[in-house]
C-alpha positions in Angstrom: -29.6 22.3 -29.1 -29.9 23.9 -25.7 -28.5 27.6 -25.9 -28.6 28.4 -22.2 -26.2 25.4 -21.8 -23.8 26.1 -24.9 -23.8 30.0 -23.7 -22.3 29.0 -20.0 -20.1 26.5 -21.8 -18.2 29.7 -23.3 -18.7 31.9 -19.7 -17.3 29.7 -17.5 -14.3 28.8 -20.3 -13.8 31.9 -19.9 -13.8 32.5 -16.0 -11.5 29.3 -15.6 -9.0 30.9 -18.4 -5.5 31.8 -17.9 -4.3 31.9 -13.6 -8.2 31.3 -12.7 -7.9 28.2 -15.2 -4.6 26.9 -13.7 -5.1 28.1 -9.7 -8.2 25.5 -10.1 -6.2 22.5 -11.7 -3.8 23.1 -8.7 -6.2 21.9 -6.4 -9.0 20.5 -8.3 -10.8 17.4 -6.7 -8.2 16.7 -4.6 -7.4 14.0 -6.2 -3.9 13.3 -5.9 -2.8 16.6 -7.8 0.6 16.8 -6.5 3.6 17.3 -9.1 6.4 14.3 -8.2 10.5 15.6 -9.8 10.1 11.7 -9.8 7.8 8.3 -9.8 6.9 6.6 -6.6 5.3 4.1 -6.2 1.5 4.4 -5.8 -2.0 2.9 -5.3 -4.8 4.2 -7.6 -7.9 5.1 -5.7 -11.3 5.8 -7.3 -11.7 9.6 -5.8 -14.8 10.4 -7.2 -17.6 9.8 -10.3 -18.1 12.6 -12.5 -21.5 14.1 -13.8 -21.9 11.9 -16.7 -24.0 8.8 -17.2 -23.2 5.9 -19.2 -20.3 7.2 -20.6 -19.1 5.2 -23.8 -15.7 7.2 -24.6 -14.1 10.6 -23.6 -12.0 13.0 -25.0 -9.6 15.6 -22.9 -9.3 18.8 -25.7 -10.2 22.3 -26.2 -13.8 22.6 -27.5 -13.8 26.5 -27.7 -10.6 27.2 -29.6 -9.6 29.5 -26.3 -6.6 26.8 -25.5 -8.6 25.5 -22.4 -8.5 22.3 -21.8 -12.0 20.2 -21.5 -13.8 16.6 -20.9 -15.6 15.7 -23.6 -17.9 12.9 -22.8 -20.6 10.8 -25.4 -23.0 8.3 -24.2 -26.8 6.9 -24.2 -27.8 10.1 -22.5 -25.7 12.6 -25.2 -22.6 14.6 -24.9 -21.0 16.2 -21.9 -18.5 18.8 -21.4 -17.0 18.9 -17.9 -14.3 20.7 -15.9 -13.1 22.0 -12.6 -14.4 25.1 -11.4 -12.5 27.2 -9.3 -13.8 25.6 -6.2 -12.2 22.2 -7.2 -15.1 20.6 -8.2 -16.0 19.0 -11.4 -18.6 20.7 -13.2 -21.0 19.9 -15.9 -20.9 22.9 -18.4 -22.6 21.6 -21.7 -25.0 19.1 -22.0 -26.9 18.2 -25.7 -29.7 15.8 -26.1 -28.7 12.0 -27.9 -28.7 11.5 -31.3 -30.6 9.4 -33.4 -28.5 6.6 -32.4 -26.4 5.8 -29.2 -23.0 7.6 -28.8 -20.1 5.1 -29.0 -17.3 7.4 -29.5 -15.8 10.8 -29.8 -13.0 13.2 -31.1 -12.5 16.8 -31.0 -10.4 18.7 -33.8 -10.4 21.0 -36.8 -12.3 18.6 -39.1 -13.5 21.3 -41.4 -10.2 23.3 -41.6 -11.8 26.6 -40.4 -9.4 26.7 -37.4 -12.4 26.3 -34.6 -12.5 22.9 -32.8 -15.4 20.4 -33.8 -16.8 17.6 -32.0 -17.2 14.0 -34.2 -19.6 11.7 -32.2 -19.5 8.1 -33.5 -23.1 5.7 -33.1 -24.2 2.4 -32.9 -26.4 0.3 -34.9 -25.7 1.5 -38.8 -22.4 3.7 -37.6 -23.0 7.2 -38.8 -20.9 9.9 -37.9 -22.2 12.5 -36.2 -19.6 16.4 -36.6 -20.9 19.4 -34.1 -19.6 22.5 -34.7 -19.9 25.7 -32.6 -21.8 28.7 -34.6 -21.6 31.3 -32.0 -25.3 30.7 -31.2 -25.5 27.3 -30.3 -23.9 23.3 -31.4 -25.2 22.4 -34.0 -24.7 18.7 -36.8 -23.1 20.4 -40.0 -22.6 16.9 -41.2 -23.4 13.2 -41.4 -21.1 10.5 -42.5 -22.1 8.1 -44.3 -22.9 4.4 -42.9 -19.9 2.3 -41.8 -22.5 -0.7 -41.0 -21.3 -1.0 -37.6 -21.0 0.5 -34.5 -18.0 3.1 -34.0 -15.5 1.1 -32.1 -12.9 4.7 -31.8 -12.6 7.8 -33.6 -9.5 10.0 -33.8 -8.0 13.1 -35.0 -4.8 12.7 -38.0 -2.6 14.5 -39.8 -2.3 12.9 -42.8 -2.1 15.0 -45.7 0.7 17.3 -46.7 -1.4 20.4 -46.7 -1.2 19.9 -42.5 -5.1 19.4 -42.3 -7.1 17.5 -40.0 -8.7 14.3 -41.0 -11.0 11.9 -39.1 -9.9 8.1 -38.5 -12.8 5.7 -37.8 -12.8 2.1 -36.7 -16.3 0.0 -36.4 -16.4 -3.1 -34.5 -16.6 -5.3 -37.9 -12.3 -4.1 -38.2 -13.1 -1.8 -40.8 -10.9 1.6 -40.8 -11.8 4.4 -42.7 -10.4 7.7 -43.2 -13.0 10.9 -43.7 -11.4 13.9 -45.1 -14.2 17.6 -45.1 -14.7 18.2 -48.7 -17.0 21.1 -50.0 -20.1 20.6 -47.3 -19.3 17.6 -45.1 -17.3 14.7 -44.4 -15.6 12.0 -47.0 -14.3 8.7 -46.5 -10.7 9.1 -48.7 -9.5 5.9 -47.5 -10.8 2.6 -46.2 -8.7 -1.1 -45.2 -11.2 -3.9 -45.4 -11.4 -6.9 -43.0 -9.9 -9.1 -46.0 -6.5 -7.6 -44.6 -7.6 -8.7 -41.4 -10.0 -7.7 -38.4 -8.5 -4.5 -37.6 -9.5 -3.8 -33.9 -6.2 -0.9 -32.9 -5.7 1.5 -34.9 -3.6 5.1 -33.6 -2.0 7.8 -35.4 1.0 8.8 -34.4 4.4 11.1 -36.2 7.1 8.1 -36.8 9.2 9.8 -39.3 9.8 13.0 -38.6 8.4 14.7 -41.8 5.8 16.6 -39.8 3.0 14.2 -41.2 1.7 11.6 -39.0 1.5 8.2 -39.8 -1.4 5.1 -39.1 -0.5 2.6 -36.7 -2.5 -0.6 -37.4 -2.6 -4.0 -35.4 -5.1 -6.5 -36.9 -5.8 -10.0 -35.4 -3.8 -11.8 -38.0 -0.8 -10.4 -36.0 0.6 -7.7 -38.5 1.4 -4.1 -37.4 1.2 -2.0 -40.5 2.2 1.6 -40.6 0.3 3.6 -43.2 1.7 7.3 -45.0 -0.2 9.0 -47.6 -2.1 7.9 -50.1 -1.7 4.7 -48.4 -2.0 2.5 -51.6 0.1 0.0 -49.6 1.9 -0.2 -46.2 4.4 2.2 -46.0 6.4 -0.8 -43.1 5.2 -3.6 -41.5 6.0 -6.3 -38.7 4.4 -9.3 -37.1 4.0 -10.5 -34.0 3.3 -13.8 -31.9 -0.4 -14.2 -31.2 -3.4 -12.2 -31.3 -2.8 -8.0 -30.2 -4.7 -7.3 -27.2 -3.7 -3.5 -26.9 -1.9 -0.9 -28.5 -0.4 2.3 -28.3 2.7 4.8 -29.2 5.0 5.9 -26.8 8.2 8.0 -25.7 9.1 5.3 -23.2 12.7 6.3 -23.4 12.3 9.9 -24.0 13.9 10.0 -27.6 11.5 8.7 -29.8 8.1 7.4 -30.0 8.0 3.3 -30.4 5.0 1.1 -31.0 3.7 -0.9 -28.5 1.8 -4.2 -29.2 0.4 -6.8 -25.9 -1.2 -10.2 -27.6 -2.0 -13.0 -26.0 0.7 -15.0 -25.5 2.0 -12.4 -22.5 4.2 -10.7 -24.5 5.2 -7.3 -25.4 6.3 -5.8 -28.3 8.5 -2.5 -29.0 8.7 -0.7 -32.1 10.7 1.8 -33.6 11.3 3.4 -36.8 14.3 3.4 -38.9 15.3 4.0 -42.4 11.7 3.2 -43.6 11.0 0.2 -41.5 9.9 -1.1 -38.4 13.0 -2.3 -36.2 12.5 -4.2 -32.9 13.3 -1.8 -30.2 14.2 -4.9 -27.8 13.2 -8.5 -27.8 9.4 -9.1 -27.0 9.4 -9.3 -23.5 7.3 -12.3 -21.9 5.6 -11.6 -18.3 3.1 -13.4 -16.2 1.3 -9.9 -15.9 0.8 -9.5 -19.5 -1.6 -9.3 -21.6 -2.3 -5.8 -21.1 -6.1 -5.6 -22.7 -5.7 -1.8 -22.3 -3.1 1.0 -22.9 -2.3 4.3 -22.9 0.4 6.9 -22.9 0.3 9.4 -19.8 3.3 12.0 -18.7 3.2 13.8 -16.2 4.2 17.2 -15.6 8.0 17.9 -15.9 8.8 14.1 -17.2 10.7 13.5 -20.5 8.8 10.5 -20.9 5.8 8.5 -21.2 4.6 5.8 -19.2 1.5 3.6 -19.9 -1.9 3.3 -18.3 -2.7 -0.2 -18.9 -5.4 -2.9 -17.0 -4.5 -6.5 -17.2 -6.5 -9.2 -15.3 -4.9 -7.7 -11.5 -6.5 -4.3 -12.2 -5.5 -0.9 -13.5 -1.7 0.3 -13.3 0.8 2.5 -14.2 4.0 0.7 -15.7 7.1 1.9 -16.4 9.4 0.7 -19.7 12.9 -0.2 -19.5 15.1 -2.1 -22.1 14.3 -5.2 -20.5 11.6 -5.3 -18.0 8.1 -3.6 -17.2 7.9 -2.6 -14.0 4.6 -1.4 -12.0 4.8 2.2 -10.8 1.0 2.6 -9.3 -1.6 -0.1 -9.1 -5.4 -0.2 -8.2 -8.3 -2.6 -8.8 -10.4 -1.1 -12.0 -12.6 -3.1 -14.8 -11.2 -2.5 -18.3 -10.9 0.9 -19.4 -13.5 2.3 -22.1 -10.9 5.2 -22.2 -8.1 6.9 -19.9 -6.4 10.0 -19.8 -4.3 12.2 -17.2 -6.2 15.5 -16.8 -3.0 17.6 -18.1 -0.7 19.2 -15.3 -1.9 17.2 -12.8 -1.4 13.5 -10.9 -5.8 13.1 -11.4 -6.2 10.0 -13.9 -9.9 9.2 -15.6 -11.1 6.5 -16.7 -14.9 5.5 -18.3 -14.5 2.1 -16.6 -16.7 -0.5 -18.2 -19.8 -1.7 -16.3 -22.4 -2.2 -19.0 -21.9 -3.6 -22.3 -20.8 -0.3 -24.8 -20.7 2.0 -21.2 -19.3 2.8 -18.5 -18.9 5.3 -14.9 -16.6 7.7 -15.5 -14.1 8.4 -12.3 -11.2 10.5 -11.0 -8.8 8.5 -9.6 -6.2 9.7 -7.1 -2.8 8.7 -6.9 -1.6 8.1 -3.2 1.6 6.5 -1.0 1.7 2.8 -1.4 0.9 2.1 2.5 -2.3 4.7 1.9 -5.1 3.5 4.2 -8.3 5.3 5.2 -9.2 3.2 8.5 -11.9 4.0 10.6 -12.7 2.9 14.2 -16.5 3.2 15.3 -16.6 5.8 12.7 -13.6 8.2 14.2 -10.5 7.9 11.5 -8.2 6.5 13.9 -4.0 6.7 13.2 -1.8 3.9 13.4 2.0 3.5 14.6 2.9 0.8 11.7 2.2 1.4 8.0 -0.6 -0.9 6.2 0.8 -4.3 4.9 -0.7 -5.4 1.5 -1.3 -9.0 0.6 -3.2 -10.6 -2.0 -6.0 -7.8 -2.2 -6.1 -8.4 1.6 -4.8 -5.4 4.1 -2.6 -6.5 7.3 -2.1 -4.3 10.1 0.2 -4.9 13.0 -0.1 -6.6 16.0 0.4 -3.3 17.8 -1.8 -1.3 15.8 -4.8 -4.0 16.7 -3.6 -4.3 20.5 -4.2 0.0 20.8 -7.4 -0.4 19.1 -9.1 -3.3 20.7 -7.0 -2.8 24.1 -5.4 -6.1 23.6 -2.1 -7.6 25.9 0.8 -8.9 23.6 3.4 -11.3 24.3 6.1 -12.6 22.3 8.4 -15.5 22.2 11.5 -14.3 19.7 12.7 -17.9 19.8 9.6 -19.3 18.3 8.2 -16.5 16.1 5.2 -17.1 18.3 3.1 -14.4 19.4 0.3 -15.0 22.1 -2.5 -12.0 22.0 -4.7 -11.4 25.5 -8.4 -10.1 24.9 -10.8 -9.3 28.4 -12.5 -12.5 28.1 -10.6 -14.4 24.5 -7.3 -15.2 23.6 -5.1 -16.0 20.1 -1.9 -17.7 19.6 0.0 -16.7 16.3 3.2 -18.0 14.6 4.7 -16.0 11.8 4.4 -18.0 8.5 2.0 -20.5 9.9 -2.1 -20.1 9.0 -2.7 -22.1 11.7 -4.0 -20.2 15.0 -4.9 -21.3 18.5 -7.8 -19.8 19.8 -10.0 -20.9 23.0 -12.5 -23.0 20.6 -9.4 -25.0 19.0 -7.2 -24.5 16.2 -8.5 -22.8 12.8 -6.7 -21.8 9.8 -6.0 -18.2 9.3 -6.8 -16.8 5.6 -3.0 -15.4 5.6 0.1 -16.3 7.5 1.7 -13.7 10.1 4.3 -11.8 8.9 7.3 -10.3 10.6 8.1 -7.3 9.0 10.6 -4.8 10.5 10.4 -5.8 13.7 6.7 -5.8 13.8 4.5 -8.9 13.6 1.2 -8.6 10.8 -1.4 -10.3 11.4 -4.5 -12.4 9.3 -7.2 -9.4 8.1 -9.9 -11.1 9.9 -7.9 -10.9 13.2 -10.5 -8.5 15.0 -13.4 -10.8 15.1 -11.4 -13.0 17.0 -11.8 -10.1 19.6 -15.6 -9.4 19.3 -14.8 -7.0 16.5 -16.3 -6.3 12.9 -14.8 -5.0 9.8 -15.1 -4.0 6.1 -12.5 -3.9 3.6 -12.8 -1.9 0.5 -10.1 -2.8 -1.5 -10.5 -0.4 -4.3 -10.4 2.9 -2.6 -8.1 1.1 0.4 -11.4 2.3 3.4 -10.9 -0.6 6.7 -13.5 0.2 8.9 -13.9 -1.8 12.1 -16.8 -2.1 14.8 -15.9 -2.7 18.7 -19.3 -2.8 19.8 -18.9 -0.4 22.1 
C-alpha cells in the first residue's frame, strides 16, 4: 500500500477537522450548498465529476475514526478517498492499488470491534471480500472472506447482535445474502438465505422495533418482503406485494417512524410500517404512471424532520416527496440509473456513480438550482433575460421577447387571434399559440412545439432562432442554451 498517500489521508483529515472541516462544506464545489427552512422545487444539474475512475459503488463515512466525514469510492482502478479541501474543491486524498479482482462494492464500519473504522471492498468473478484496516503505518487486508461465487452486488454495515457489534451484510448478484460476523482473526459468514427462498436482489438494514437492534429488510423477486431479527432461524414479519420489486429502501417519510418502501413493476408503491410484530400497510399501494422507481434512496437535508427519496425512473433522476396519498416530485434532472447516491451531509450537493459501463460508472456532484435555472449564452457572452425559461418535454422555451432583444427582432401581436407575427432584417415568422403550424417566407412548416401564452408572454418553438439565421445547442442535463448570431 502507498504510505505517502495513506499519511496525507490522516494530514489533511486533520486540516479539514472541526470549523476548517465545516467553513469548507459551507461552500464546497458550489454546488448548490445552500440550507432551504423548506423544499422548492428544483432541477438537478450535473456540477462537476469527481477524481475517481470507473466508480462501481461509494460510501459517505468516517475512515479515520476522527468523526470526519469521507467519500469512499471502489472500482477497476482501486479505492479512493475524497473530500473538499478548504478551497471548495474536491480532493483525492487516498488512493490504493486494485485487488486481485475488480471492486464491486464497499462499506465502512467497525467490522472487527476494535472501535477504528474498516473498509470491506466486495469483488467480482468468485466474490471475495476484501476488509482494510488502518495500522497507523499504512492500509493494509487483515482479512479475506470466503467465496460467495458471485460478484458482490452491495455490502452494508448491521447491528445485529445483542452485544451492539458490527456485522457485515453481503448480497451477490446470484440473490444470495450472507451475514459475516469477525471471529478470532477474520471474517465469518453467521448467516446465509439461499435463492430457494427466492432471488434476493434488495436487501437493507434498518431499526424497525425500537429495541436498539437493527433488523434485515429483504425484497426477493417472488414479491415477499421479509424482515429478519436475530438468529434469524425464520422471518421475524413478512408481506407481499404485486409484481416484481424494482427498488427498495427505509424511510422517515413522515417524520415519526421509519417505513419500508418497495417499487415493482406494476407502477406501484408500497409503504411499510411496523406494529406489534408485523408488517402493517402504512397506506394503500399507490399506482402512478411515473413509477417504477428502479432506484431509491433516503436523503434529509439539514434542519428537516424527514426523509425524502432519491430515486431514477425512466424520466431521469428526482427528488420525491411522500404523502399519505400521492408522491410528489420536488427536484428533477436527466441522470442514467444510479450505481449509488448520497447527500454529502450538511449540504444541498447530491452524488451519484451514475452508470455508464456495465458494473461502473462517473461519479458527479450534482447541484440543486431554481426550477426556471438556465445558463444561456449569446456568442459566448452569458446574456440575461426579462422572462424566466419555460420547460417542455426536455425542450427549453424562451419568450418572444427574450428572442426579439437578442436577435433584434420586431413583434407584433394580434390579442384577438393569439397570433403573433415576428419581423427579422431580411425573414419573417407568423406564430399562433397552441398551433405547431408556422408561416414563414418559404411556406408553412410544423413547429416541434406549440406557442404558449404564459403570463402575458408568448413562448415560442426551441428551434425559433434558426428561423432568424441563428444557431443553437441545448444541453438538457446541466440546462446550458447557447446560441450563434453569426455576427
Amino acid at each position: 500500500m502507498d504510505n505517502a498517500l495513506s499519511r496525507s489521508l490522516l494530514h489533511i483529515s486533520g486540516r479539514l477537522g472541526g470549523p476548517a472541516l465545516s467553513a469548507a462544506l459551507l461552500c464546497v464545489l458550489a454546488v448548490g450548498l445552500i440550507f432551504h427552512p423548506f423544499v422548492r422545487a428544483a432541477v438537478l444539474i450535473p456540477d462537476a465529476d469527481l477524481p475517481a475512475p470507473a466508480v462501481a459503488d461509494f460510501v459517505v463515512a468516517d475512515v479515520t475514526g476522527s468523526g470526519d466525514v469521507h467519500l469512499v469510492a471502489v472500482g477497476e482502478d482501486g479505492l479512493f478517498v475524497l473530500a473538499p479541501d478548504d478551497e471548495a474543491t474536491w480532493i483525492r486524498l487516498l488512493s490504493l492499488p486494485p485487488l486481485p479482482a475488480p471492486a464491486t462494492s464497499v462499506a465502512v464500519g467497525d467490522f472487527i470491534g476494535d472501535g477504528v473504522p474498516s473498509i470491506a471492498v466486495g469483488t467480482a468473478q468468485a466474490g471475495a471480500i476484501y476488509l482494510l484496516r488502518w495500522t497507523g503505518g499504512h492500509w493494509a487486508v487483515v482479512a479475506q472472506s470466503v467465496y460467495l461465487w458471485a460478484p458482490v452486488s452491495s455490502l452494508a454495515p448491521a447491528r445485529l447482535l445483542t452485544d451492539g457489534s458490527t456485522q457485515l451484510v453481503a448480497a451477490n448478484e446470484n440473490g444470495v445474502v450472507t451475514v459475516f460476523n469477525w471471529q478470532d482473526t477474520g471474517l465469518v459468514p453467521v448467516w446465509q438465505r439461499q435463492v430457494a427462498s427466492g432471488r434476493a436482489p434488495y436487501v437493507a438494514a434498518a431499526s424497525l422495533t425500537g429495541d436498539g437492534r437493527q433488523q434485515l429488510i429483504i425484497a426477493d423477486d417472488e414479491g415477499s418482503v421479509s424482515v429478519w431479527s436475530w438468529p434469524m432461524t425464520e422471518p421475524q414479519a413478512r408481506a407481499f406485494v404485486w409484481g416484481t420489486p424494482t427498488a427498495l429502501a427505509v424511510a422517515d417519510v413522515t417524520g415519526g417512524r421509519p417505513e419500508v418502501i418497495v417499487s415493482t413493476d406494476e407502477r406501484l408503491l408500497y409503504r411499510f410500517t411496523w406494529e406489534d410484530g408485523r408488517l402493517m400497510q402504512a397506506m394503500s399501494p399507490l399506482h402512478d404512471a411515473r413509477l417504477p422507481f428502479d432506484y431509491m434512496t433516503p436523503i434529509r437535508w439539514s434542519g428537516h424532520l424527514s426523509d425524502y427519496l432519491l430515486a431514477h425512473n425512466l424520466s431521469g433522476v428526482g427528488v420525491w416527496r411522500l404523502s399519505s396519498s400521492s408522491i410528489a416530485l420536488i427536484d428533477e434532472g436527466w441522470a442514467s440509473p444510479p450505481l449509488a447516491a448520497a447527500l454529502w451531509p450538511g449540504t444541498d450537493a447530491i452524488l451519484i456513480a451514475e452508470r455508464t459501463g456495465e458494473r461502473s460508472g462517473t461519479l458527479r456532484a450534482w447541484a440543486r438550482r431554481p426550477s426556471n435555472f438556465l445558463d444561456f449564452t449569446v456568442d459566448g457572452v452569458p446574456a440575461a433575460l426579462s422572462d424566466p425559461p419555460l420547460s417542455q418535454q426536455d425542450q427549453i422555451m424562451l419568450s418572444a421577447r427574450d428572442w426579439a432583444d437578442v436577435l433584434g427582432l420586431r413583434l407584433f401581436w394580434d390579442a384577438s387571434r393569439l397570433r403573433l407575427t415576428v419581423v427579422g432584417p431580411r425573414t419573417y415568422a407568423i406564430l399562433t399559440v397552441g398551433e405547431r403550424a408556422v408561416t414563414l417566407p418559404a411556406g408553412t412548416r410544423a413547429a416541434s412545439l406549440a406557442p404558449v401564452l404564459r403570463d402575458g408572454r408568448t413562448y415560442v418553438p426551441p428551434e425559433f432562432p434558426t428561423w432568424f439565421g441563428a444557431t443553437y445547442e441545448w444541453d438538457p442535463r446541466r440546462r446550458t442554451l447557447s446560441v450563434s448570431t453569426g455576427n
